[in-house]
N, C-alpha and C positions, 0 to 999 in steps of 0.2 A: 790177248784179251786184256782190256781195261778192268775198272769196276765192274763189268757186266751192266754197264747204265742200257736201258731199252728204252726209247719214247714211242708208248702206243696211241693212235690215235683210231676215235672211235667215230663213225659219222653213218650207222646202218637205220635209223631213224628219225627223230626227232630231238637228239643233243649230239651237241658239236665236243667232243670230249678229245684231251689229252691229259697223258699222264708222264712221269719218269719214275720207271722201280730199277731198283738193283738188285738181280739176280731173279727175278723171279720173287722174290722173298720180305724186299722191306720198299715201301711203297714212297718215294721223295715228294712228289707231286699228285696233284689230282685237280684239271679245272674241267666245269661240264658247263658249258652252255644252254642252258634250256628253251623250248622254241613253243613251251605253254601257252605264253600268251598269244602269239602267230594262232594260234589254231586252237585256241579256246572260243569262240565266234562259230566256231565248227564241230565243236562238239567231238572230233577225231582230227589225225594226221592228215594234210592235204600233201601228196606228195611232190607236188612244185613249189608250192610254198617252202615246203622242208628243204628242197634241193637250193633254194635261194637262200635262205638262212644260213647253210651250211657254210656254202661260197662266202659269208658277210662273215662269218664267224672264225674258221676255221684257223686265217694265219695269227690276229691275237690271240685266240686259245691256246696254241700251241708256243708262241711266245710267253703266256705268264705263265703256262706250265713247266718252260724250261728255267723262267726265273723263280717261279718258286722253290726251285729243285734246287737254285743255285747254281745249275750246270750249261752250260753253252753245247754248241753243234758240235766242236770238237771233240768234249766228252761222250756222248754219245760213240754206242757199240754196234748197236742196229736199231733200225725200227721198224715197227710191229702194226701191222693196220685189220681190221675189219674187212674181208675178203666178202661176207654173206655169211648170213641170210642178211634179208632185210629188203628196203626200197631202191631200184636200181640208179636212181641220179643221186639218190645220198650217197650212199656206197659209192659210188665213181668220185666225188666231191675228196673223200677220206683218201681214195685209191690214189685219185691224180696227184694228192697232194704229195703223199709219201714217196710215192714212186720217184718226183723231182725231188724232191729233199734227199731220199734217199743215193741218187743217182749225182744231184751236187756237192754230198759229203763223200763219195764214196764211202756207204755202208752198206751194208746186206738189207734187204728188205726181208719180209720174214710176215706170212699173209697166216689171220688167224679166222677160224670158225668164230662166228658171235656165239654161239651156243657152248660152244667150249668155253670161252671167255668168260660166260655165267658162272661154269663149274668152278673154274679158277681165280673168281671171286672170293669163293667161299677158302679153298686152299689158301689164299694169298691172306685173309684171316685171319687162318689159323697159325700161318707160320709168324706172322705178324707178331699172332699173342707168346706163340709159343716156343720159339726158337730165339735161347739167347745172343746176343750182339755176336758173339764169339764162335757158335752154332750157325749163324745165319747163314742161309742154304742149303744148308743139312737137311736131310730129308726126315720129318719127324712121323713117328711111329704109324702115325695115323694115316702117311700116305706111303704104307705098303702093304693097306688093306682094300679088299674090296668092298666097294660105296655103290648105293644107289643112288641116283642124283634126278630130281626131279626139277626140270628149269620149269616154271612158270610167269608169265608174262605177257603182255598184250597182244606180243604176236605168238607165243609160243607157249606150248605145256605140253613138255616131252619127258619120258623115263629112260635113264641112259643105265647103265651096268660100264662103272667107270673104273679099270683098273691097270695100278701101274706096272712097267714094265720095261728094267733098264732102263730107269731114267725118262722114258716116253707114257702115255698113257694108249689105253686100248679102249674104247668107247661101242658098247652092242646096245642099239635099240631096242627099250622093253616094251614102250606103251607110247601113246602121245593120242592127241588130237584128233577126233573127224571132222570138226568142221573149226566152231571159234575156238579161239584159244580163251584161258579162264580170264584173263587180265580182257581182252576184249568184251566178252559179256560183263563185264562191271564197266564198262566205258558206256556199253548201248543201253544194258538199264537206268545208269545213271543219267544221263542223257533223255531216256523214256520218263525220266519222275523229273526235269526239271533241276537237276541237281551240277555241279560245277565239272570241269574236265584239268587232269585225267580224274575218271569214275570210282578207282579204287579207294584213295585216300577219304573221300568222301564218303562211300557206302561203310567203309571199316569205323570211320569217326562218327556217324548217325546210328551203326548198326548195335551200338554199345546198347543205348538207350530205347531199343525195341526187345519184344518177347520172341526169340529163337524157333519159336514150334508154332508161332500162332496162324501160318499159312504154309500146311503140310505139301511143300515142294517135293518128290522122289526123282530119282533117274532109274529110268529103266537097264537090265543087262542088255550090252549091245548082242548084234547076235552075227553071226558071219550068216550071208547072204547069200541062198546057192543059186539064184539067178548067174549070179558072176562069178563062178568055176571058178574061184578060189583069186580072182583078180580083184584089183583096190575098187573102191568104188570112183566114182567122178567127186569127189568132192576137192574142195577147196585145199585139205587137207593133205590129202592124194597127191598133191603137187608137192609139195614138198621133201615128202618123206613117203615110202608104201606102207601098206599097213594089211596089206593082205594074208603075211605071214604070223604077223603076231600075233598072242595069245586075246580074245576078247575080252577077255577081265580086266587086259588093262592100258584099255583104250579108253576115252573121255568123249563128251558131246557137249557143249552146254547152248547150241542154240534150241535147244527143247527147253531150258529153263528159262531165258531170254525171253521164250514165245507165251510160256506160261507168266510167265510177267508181266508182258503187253495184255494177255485176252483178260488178267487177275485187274488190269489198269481200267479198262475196258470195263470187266462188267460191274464196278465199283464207283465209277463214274469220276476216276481221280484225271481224268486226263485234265480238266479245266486248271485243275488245284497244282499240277506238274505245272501247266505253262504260265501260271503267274507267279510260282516260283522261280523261274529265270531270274528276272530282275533284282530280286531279294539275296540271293545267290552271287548275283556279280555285283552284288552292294558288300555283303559280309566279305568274301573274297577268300576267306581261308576257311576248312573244315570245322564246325565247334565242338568246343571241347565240356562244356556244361551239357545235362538234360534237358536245362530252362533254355539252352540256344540251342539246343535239337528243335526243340517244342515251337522256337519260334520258325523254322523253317518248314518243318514238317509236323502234322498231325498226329498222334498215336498211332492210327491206324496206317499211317504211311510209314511209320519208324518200323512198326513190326514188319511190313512189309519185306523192309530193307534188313533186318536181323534175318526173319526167316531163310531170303536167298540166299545171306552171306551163308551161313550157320549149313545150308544146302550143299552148296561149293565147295566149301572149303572140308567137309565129312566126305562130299566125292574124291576129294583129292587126295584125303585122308586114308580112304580104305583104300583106294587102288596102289596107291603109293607103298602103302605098308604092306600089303600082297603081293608087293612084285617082288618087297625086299623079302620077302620069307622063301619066297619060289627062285630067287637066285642066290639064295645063301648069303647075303649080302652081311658085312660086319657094320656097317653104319650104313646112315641116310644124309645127303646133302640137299640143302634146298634152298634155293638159288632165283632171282630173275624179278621181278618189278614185285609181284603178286608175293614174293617171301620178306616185305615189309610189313607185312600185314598182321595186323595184332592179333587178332582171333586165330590162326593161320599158326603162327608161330606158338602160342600156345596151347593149343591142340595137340601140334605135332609133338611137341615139348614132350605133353602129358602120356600120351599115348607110346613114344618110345620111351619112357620110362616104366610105364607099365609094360612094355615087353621085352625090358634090358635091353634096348640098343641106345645106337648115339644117333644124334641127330643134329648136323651142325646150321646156320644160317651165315648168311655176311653180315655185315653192320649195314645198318639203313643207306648208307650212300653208296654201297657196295652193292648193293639189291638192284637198284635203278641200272639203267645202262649207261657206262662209264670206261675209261680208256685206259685206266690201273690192270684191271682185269685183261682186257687183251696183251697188255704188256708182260703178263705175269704169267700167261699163258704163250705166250712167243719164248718164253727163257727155253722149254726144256728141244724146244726144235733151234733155237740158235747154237746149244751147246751140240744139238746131231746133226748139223749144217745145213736146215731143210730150209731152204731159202727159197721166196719167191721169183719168177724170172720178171724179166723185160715186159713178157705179155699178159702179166697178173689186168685182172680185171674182173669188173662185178659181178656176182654171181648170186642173183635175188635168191632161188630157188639152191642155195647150197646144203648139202645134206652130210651131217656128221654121224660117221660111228658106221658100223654093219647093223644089221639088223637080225636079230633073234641070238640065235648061237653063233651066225656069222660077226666077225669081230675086225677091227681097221683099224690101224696103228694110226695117232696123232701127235 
């Protein structure tokens, strides 16, 4: 073994990402291509679009990731790709590429969970801040406790029970999703009022400058179902991951908030005032940061709007999350994935596990988004137990991480 150099490259969405960390621990590079503007016009991901951006993007990406690294193909020890979740021509995009790189360098390939990757965002953080030069890949205190890790994000908002385990982690599903994930309902509301895409940056940056309670949104308990003898139901959701065994408390929905938004649109007569915001919207170009440039894009009664929902969401996320960690014993909370850049979000959570003495860690903002450090960082602890992908590695949209309940899966 060299320096332990990994180049992970990320491609299960909408950015073209590469990275180089060594060891898991101290991060060299990091470049992300973003394909915003592609499918800003759209309001969401079109996934041919994405899979053609990928293809345009993918071998400079990984070239100035290996120059900014200073490192060549040589140095490199393995490399690390995004197996799934995700879009299947993106992910192939990512897959094909590695697989030849990997196969003309001779190195090991090494295929990681995206959802793992999130986790290992935040890990790759911590050792970052906290493990000195001399320490580096030493395993710091912090990861030989059990974490609840809640990824959140456009396509995903899952509860793991993340704990390590010689060296490897064990990942048991607590909670996640029935239908949107939380990062996707800020894409379709924002979207529904006329507002820029992606939806969160924008709802988080308007949301400042509205009244939090002045459109009492709730979510109901979900409740298991006995029509369906104890099976998932058909949702969207259901695909992914099952959800028939876990506890109801800490599962999430947010297209009932989504729909309370549209008929709140509806019977307030804001539709006309959404669609002539378009234009005003892709004039400004970036979220504002004043009240008096809220006030020019949106009305009072649309800011509250957009507080109310946020302030909604992000208390759902709040209580289930901190309920799952009381019900697993959990000694910290991780939180992870597009939706854990989020200002309101972050300090909530902030506030709340300090009122109940726990820890509670985030990534740094570039670390939040989907990026290719993270898989990388996440490939170290299976490079070092030899868990290498073969020959016939390939996409796997619907891949599902961890066991579920008390059932537990070594990664």
């Amino acid at each position: 073994m060299g320096r332990g150099l990994i180049l992970g490259i990320e491609s299960s969405c909408d950015e073209t990402a590469a990275a180089v960390v060594e060891r898991g621990a101290r991060s060299l590079s990091s470049v992300v291509a973003s394909q915003i503007a592609t499918h800003l016009r759209y309001g969401g991901v079109v996934p041919e679009l994405a899979s053609r951006e990928h293809l345009r993007a993918i071998v400079p990406v990984v070239r100035a990731a290996l120059a900014e690294a200073g490192v060549g193909l040589g140095d490199l020890d393995a490399i690390a790709v995004t197996s799934g979740p995700g879009l299947a021509g993106a992910l192939l995009v990512g897959i094909t590429y590695a697989k030849a790189l990997a196969f003309a360098q001779g190195l090991p390939l090494v295929a990681v969970n995206h959802l793992e990757g999130h986790i290992h965002a935040v890990l790759l953080q911590e050792r970052e801040s906290h493990v000195s030069e001399s320490r580096r890949g030493a395993p710091d205190r912090e990861e030989s406790e059990r974490a609840l890790a809640l990824v959140v994000s456009g396509g995903h908002t899952h509860l793991y029970l993340a704990q390590p385990l010689d060296g490897t982690w064990r990942y048991s599903l607590i909670g996640r999703t029935l239908d949107d994930a939380a990062g996707e309902a800020y894409d379709k509301v924002a979207k529904l009022l006329g507002l820029g895409y992606p939806g969160g940056p924008w709802i988080d940056a308007l949301a400042r400058f509205g009244d939090p309670r002045a459109v009492p949104f709730t979510f109901a308990q979900i409740k298991t179902k006995a029509h369906l003898g104890g099976k998932a139901p058909r949702t969207k959701g259901a695909k992914t991951a099952p959800i028939a065994e876990l506890d109801p408390h800490f599962l999430f929905s947010f297209s009932g908030i989504k729909t309370a938004v549209l008929r709140y649109v509806e019977l307030h007569g804001l539709r006309e005032e959404a669609a002539s915001r378009v234009p005003r919207m892709l004039a400004v170009g970036k979220p504002p940061k004043t009240k008096e440039e809220g006030l020019e894009l949106c009305p009072q009664g649309t800011l509250d709007l957009i507080a109310s929902f946020q302030h909604a969401v992000v208390g759902d996320l709040l209580k289930k999350t901190f309920a799952a960690a009381e019900a697993v014993d959990a000694e910290r909370i991780l939180v992870t994935g597009g939706v854990a850049a989020n200002r309101e979000l972050r300090d909530r959570f902030a506030a709340e596990a300090a009122r109940r003495g726990l820890r509670v860690a985030f990534p740094t903002l570039a670390l939040s988004t989907d990026n290719a450090a993270m898989i990388a960082a996440a490939a170290w602890p299976r490079f070092v137990a030899g868990n290498f992908a073969g020959a016939n590695l390939s996409a796997e949209p619907s891949l599902v991480l961890g066991g579920q309940g008390t059932k537990e899966q070594e990664n």
